[in-house]
C-alpha positions in Angstrom: 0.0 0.0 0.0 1.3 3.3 -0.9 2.0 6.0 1.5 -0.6 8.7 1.5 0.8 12.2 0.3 -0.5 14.4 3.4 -1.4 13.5 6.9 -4.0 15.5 8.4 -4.5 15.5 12.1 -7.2 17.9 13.8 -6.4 18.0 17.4 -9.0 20.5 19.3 -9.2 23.9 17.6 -5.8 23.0 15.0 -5.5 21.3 11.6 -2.3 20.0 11.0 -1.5 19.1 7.4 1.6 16.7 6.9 3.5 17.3 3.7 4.0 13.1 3.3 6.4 12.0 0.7 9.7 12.3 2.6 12.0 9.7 0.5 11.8 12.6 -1.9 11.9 15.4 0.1 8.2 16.3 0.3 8.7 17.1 -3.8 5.5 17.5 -4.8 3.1 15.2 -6.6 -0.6 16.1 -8.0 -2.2 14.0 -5.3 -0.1 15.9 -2.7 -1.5 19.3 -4.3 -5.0 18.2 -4.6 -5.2 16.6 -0.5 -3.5 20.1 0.1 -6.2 21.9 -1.6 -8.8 19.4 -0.5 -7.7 19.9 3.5 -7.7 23.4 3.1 -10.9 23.8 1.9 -12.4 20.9 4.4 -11.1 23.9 6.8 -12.7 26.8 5.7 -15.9 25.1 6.1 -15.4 23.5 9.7 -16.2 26.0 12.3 -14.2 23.9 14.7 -10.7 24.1 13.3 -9.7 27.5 13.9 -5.9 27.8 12.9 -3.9 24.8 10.9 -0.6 24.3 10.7 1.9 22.8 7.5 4.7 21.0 7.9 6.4 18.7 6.3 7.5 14.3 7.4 11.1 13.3 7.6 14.3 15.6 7.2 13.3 18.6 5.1 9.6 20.8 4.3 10.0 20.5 0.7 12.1 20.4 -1.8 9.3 22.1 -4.4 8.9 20.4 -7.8 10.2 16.8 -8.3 13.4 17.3 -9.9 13.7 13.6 -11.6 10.0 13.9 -13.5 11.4 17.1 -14.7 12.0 17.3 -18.6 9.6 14.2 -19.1 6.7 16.3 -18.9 4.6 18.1 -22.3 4.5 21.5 -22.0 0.3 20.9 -21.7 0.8 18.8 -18.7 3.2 21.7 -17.1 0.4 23.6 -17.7 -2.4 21.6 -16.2 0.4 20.8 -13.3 0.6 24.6 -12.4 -3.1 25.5 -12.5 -3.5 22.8 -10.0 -0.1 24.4 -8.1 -2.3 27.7 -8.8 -5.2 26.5 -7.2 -3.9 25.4 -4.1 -2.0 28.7 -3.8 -5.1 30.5 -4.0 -7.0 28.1 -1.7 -3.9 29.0 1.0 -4.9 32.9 0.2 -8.9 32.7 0.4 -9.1 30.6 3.3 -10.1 33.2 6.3 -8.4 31.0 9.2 -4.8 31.6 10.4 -1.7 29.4 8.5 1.3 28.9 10.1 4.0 27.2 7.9 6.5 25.1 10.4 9.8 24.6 8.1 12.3 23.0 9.1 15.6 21.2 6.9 15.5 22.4 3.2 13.1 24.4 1.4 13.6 24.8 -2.5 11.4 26.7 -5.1 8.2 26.1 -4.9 8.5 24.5 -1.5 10.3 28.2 -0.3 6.6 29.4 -2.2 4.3 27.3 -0.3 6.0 28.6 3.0 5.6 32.2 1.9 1.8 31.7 0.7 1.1 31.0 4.3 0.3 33.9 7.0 3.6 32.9 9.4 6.7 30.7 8.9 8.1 29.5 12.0 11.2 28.0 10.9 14.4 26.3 12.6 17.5 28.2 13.1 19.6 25.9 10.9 16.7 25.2 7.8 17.5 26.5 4.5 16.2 27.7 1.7 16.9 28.2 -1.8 15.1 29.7 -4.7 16.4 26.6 -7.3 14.6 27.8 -10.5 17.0 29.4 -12.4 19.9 26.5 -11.4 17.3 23.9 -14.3 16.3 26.9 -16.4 13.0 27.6 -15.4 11.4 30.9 -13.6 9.5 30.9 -10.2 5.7 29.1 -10.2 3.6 29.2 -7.0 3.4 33.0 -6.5 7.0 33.6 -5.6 7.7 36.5 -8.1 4.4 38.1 -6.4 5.4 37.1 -2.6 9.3 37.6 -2.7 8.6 41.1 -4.3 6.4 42.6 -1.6 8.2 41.1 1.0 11.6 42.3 -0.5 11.4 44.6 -3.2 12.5 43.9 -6.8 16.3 44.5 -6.5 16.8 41.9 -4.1 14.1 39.3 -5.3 15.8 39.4 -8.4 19.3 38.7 -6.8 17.8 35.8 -4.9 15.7 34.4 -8.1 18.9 35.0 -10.4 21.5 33.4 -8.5 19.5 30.2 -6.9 21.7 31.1 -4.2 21.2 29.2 -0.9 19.5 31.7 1.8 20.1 31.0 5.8 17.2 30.6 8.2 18.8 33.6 10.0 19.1 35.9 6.8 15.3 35.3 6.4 14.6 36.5 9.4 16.4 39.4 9.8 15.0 40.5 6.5 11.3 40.1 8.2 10.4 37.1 6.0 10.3 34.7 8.6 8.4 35.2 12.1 10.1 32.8 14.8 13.1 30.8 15.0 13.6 27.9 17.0 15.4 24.4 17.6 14.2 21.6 15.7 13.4 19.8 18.7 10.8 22.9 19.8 9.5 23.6 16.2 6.3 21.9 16.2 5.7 22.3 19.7 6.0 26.3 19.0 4.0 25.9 16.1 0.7 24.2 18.1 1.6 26.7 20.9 1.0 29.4 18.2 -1.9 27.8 16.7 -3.6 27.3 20.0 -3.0 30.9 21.1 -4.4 31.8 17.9 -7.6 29.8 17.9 -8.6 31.4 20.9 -8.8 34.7 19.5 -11.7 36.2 17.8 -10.5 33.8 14.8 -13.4 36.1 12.7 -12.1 38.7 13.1 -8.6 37.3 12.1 -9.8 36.1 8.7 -11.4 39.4 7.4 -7.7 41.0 8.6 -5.8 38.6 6.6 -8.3 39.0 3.5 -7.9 42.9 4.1 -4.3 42.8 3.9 -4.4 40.1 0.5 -6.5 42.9 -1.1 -3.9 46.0 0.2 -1.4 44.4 -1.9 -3.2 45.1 -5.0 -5.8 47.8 -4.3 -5.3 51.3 -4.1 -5.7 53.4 -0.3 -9.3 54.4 -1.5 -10.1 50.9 -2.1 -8.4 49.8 1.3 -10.5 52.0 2.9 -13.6 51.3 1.6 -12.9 47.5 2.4 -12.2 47.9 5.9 -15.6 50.7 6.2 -17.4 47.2 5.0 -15.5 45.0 6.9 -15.7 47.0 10.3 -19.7 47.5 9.6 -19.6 44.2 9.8 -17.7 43.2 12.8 -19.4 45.0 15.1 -22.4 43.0 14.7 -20.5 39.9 15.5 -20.7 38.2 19.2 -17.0 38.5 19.5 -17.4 42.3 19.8 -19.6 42.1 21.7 -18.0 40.0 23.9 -14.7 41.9 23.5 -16.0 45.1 24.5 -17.8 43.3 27.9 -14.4 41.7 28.5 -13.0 45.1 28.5 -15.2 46.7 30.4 -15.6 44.0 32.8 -10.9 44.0 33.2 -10.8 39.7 32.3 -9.9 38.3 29.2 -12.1 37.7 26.7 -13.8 34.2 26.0 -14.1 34.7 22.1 -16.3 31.9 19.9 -15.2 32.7 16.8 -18.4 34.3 15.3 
């Protein structure tokens, strides 16, 4: 029987999504796209699971697109490979719950993508990454020329896409592309810890501020604005206001239900 390509584990409040084809360093297949896609969007729709987590079996996150089935492929399945690549990228976008990447060992094109698609990377101090494309003559899929540029800016996106170079844990982080380092003994410990802390906010309220901030990165300040008047009309009709404000008033923390 062959192994499935994610593991998905809910425990309370916390999706965790398992990135399962370590022999090849969690290169991606379709059916490891589609279960990503598929989890994700099992997510959305469950009111329990409040924050998930990806990570990624044996010694490395992922090692992005499976370098041996490369150059065996017609350029119409590329195609039809990407758009499924696109779709799960998107999925990672549109879904209004909190997604913590936990990296840990190498990360390489596409893989360094899927990590930057998600709303925090908590990596270990000694992972590294490497945007490979360029090193087999191809350009970035996944959204990296869209993520690395707003993170970055063009001049140094373009170094790091150009020269496949291999980037430190540590760099990342001091350039404010990664959130937390830690061992690799505490990684996915921190990683629940931050999941849990997160699913006890006013998880809501969370998803229309990560939607706001996917629609800042295209949309002009008027349009910003005018997203946040609708947003924030909205909110405060939600019990987690309410509750908020009570807490507040009432000096305990608040008990929010995510609604």
């Amino acid at each position: 029987m062959s192994e499935q390509p994610i593991i998905v584990d809910v425990s309370g409040p916390v999706m965790t999504v398992t990135l399962n084809r370590p022999k090849v360093l969690n290169a991606f297949s379709e059916g490891m796209i589609n279960g990503l896609t598929r989890a994700l969007q099992e997510a959305q729709k469950n009111n329990q699971i409040r924050a998930i987590i990806i990570t990624g079996a044996g010694q490395s996150f992922s090692a992005g697109g499976d370098v041996k089935a490369m150059g065996e492929a017609t350029p119409a399945q590329v195609y039809e490979h990407i758009g499924i690549l696109n779709e799960c990228i998107l999925t990672l976008k549109q879904t209004e719950k909190p997604i913590i990447a936990a990296v840990h060992g190498y990360a390489a094109g596409a893989g360094v993508n899927l990590a930057l698609a998600c709303d925090l990377i908590i990596s270990t101090n000694d992972s590294q990454y490497a945007l490979s494309f360029s090193q087999v003559g191809l350009v970035s899929d996944g959204g990296g020329s869209f993520f690395l540029t707003k993170l970055l800016g063009p001049h140094l996106a373009k170094q790091l896409f150009f020269s496949g170079e291999v980037i430190s844990a540590e760099r990342l982080f001091g350039l404010g592309v990664i959130n937390q380092l830690v061992t690799t003994e505490n990684l996915l410990d921190e990683a629940m810890e931050w999941a849990i802390k997160l699913s006890k906010g006013p998880s809501l309220a969370f998803g229309k501020q990560k939607k706001l901030i996917e629609q800042s990165l295209t949309a002009s300040l008027d349009e910003v604005l005018e997203h946040e008047r609708m947003t924030q009309t909205l909110m405060v009709t939600t019990k987690d206001h309410i509750e908020g404000v009570k807490a507040f008033k009432e000096k305990r923390s608040p008990q929010f239900l995510g609604y």
